[in-house]
C-alpha positions in Angstrom: 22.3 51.2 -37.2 25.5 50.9 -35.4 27.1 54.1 -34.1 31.3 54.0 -33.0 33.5 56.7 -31.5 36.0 57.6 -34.0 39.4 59.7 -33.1 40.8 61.6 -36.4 44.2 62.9 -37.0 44.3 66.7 -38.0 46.8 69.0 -36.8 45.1 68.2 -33.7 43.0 65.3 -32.8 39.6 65.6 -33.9 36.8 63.6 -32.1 33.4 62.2 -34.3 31.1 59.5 -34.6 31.0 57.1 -37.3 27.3 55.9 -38.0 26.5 52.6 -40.3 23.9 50.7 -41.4 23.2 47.3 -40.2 23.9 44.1 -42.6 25.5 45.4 -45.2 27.1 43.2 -47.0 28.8 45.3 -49.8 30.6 48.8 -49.9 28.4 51.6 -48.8 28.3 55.4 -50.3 29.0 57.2 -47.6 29.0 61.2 -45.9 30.7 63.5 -44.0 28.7 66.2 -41.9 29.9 69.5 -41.8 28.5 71.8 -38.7 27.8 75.5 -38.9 29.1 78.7 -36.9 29.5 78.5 -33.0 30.5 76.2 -30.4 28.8 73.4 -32.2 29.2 69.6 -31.2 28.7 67.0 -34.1 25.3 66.8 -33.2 24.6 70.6 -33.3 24.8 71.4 -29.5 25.4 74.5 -28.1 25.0 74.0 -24.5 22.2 72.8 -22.4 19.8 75.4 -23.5 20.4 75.1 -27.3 21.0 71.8 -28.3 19.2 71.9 -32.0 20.0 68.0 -32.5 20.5 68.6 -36.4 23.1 66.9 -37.4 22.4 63.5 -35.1 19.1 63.8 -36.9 21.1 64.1 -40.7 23.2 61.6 -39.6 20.2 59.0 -38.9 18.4 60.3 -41.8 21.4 59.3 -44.2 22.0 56.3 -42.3 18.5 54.8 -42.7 18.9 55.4 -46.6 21.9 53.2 -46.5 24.4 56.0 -46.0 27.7 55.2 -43.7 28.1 59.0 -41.9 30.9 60.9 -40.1 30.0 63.8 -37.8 32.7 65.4 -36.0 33.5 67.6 -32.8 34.6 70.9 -34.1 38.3 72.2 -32.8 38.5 73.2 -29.4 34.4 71.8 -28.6 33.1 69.0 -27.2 35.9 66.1 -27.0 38.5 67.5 -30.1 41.6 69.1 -29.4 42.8 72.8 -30.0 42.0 76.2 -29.1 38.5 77.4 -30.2 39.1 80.9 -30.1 42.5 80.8 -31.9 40.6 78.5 -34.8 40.4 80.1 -38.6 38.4 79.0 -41.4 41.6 77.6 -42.9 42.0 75.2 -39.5 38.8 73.9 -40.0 38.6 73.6 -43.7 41.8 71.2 -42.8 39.6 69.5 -40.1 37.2 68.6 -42.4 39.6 67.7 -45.3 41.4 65.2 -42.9 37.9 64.1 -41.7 37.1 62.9 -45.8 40.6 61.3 -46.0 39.5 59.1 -43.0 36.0 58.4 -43.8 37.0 57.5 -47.7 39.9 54.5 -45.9 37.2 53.3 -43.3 36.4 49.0 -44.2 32.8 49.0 -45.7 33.1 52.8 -47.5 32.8 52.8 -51.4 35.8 56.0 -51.8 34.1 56.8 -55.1 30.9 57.4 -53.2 31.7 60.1 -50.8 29.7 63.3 -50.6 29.8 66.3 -48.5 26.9 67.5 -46.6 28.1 71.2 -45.0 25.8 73.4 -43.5 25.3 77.2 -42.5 29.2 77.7 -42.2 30.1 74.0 -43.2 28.5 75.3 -46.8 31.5 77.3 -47.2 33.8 75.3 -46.0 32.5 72.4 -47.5 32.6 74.1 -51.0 36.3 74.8 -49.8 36.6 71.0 -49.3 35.7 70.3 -52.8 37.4 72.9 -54.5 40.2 71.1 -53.1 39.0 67.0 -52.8 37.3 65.0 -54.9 33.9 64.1 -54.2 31.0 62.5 -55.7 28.6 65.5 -54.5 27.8 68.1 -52.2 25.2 69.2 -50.4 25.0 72.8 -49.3 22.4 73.6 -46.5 21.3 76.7 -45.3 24.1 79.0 -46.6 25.3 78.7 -49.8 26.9 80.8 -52.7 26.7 83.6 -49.7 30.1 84.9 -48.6 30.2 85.5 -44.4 30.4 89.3 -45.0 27.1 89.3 -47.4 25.0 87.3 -44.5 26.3 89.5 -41.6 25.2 92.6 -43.6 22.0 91.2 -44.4 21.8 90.4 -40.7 22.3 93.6 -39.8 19.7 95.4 -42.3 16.9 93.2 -40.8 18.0 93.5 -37.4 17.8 97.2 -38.1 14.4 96.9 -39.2 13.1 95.0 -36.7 14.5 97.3 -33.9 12.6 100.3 -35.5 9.7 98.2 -35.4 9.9 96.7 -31.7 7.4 97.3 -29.5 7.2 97.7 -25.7 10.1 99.0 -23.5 12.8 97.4 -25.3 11.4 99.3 -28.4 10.9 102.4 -26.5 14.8 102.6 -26.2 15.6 100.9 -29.1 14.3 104.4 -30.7 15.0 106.3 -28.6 19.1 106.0 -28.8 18.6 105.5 -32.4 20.2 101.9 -32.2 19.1 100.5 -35.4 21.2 103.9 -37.1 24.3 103.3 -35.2 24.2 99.5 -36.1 25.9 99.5 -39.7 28.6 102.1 -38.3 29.5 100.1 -35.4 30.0 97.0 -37.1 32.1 98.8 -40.3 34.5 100.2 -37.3 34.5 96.8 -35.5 35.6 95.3 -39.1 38.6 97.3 -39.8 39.8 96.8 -36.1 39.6 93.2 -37.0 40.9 93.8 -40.4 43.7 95.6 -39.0 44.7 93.0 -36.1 47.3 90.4 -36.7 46.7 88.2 -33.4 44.6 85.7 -33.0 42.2 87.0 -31.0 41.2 90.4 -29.7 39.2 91.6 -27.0 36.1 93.7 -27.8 33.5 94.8 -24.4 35.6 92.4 -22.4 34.8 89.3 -24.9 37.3 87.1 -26.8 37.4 87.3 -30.6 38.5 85.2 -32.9 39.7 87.9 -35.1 41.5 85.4 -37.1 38.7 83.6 -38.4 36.8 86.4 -38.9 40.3 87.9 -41.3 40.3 84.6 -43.1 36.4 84.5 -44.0 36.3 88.4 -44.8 39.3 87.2 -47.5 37.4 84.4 -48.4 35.7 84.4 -51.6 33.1 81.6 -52.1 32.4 81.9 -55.3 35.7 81.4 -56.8 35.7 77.9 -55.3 32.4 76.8 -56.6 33.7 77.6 -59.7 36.4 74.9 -59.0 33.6 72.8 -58.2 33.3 70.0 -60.7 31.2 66.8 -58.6 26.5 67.1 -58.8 25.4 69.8 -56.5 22.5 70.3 -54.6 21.7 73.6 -52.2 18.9 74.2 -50.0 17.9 76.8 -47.7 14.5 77.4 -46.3 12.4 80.9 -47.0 12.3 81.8 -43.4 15.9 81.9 -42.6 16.9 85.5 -42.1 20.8 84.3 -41.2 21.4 83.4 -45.1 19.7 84.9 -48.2 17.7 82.5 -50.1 17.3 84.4 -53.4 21.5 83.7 -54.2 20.8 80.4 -54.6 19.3 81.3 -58.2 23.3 82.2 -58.9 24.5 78.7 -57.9 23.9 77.5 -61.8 26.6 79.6 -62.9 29.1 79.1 -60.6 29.8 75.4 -60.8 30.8 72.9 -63.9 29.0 69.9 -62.9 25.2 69.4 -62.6 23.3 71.5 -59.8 20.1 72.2 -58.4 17.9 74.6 -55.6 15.6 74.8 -53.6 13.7 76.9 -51.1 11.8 75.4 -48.7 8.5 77.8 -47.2 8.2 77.7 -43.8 11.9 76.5 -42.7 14.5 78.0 -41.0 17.8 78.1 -40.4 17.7 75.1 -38.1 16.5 73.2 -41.2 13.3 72.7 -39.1 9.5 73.7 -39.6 9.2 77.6 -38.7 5.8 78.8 -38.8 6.5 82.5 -38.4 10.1 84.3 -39.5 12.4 85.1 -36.9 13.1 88.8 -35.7 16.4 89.3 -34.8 15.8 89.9 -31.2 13.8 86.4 -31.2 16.3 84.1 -33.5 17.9 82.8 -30.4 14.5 82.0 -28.4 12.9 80.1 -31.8 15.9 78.2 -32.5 15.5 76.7 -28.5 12.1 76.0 -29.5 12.8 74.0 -32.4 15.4 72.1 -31.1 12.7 69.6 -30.6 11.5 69.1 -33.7 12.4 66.7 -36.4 14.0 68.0 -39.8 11.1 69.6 -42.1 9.3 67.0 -44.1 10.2 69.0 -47.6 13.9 68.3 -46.7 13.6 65.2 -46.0 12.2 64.6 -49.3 14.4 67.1 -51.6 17.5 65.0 -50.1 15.6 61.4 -50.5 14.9 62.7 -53.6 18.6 64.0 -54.5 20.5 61.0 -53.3 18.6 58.8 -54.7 18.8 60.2 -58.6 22.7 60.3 -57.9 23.1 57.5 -56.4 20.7 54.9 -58.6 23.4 52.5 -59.1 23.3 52.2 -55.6 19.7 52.2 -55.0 19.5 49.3 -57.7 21.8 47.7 -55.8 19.1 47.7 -52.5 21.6 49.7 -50.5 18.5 52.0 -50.0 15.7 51.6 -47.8 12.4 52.4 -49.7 
């Protein structure tokens, strides 16, 4: 496969790499990678410590099945242009719209055969995307249906959990200043502080939020796009991720007009990547540096295979796949 570097023109400039299968002679369907929540680069790194690889290992994945991919720098990370802190959900739901514009003129890309792969936060915004852009399907990974207020409650019931069930030191306090009680009231004050705001960003223990994005996502209804949503669907999120809830996924059917499908994967996480054991709160951090190494979980592989192939069998006729 061939990989170029790929400048694209947003309100600011946006940095990605275009990936493409080798001697292809005719049009290719093609995707555009959405990343998740944090400082992510378009291959899902973090920093030196956390570099998770995910979506360099979607994008070859897609690309060896005859896909042509875009992956992209988020705004304000890795080579793109802006202000990270000062970015909402609305910014980057304009990032990624202008990012489908360019991959649907690029020479070799069949417009009619774009899809959208978002995942963790890029499912929202990528069901934002096609509320708003057509596509010829979407793929929602690890974080669908879910609005960001649900998944940071649910967050914060297990975390609660797990702190009365710590053990050692850590625990010892844990209990002892009744931590996992305080939890819910803490964040429901933080909220209406944010709520309340109307710059940017705010300071909270001496750290920078970005109380806009958080405004814009606690306004943001999910569901009210998906029901806008007219292009195949397909969502996935494995039974071991404790960030998103897997059972909402059972609602996806009745949000969206065109054809959908779920699944839940045992034994994956939120990294899309094989988990043996779930995550405690305290640990999510530590287990998603130890999967970084890992390839995507076999079961994915194969529900997307599986997916892309049944939409695309005009294409696979057509030997654009690799069996």
């Amino acid at each position: 496969m061939k990989e170029t570097e790929v400048v694209i023109q947003s309100k600011v400039t946006i940095s990605g790499s275009l990936t493409q299968p080798e001697n292809v002679e005719k049009k290719s369907p093609a995707i555009l990678l959405i990343p998740g929540t944090g400082k992510l680069n378009r291959d899902g790194k973090v920093n030196k410590k956390l570099d998770l690889k995910v979506y360099k290992q979607l994008a070859q994945f897609f690309t060896e099945l005859g896909f042509i991919t875009l992956r992209y720098d988020k705004r304000g990370v890795g080579k793109s242009e802006g202000d990270y802190n000062r970015t909402g959900l609305w910014d980057l739901v304009d990032d990624s719209q202008a990012a489908i514009q360019f991959l649907k003129m690029q020479d070799g890309v069949d417009a009619d055969q774009v899809i959208v792969v978002g995942h963790s936060e890029g499912c929202l915004i990528g069901t934002a995307l096609a509320a708003r852009e057509p596509l010829a399907g979407l793929i929602l990974l690890a974080g669908a249906v879910e609005r960001l207020e649900e998944a940071l409650k649910r967050q914060r019931e297990i975390a609660a959990v797990d702190m009365r069930s710590a053990k050692g030191f850590i625990g010892f306090l844990l209990r002892l200043f009744k931590t996992d009680k305080k939890l819910e009231p803490q964040a429901q004050a933080f909220m209406q502080r944010v709520m309340a705001s109307k710059e940017d960003t705010m300071k909270v223990q001496f750290q920078t939020i970005n109380a806009k994005w958080m405004r814009e996502h606690f306004a943001y209804n999910v569901r009210e796009d998906l029901a806008k949503v007219t292009c195949p669907v397909l969502a996935i999120t494995g039974a071991r991720d404790i960030q998103v809830n897997p059972s909402v996924l059972a609602d996806l059917a009745s949000f969206v007009k065109g054809d959908s499908e779920y699944h839940i994967v045992e034994n994956m996480g939120h990294s899309l990547k094989f988990q043996a054991q779930t995550s405690h709160m305290l640990t999510v951090k530590k287990d998603l540096m130890l999967e970084s190494t890992l390839p995507l979980h076999p079961e994915l592989e194969k529900l997307l295979r599986n997916w892309v192939e049944k939409q695309f069998l005009e294409v696979k006729n057509q030997n654009h796949f690799i069996s």
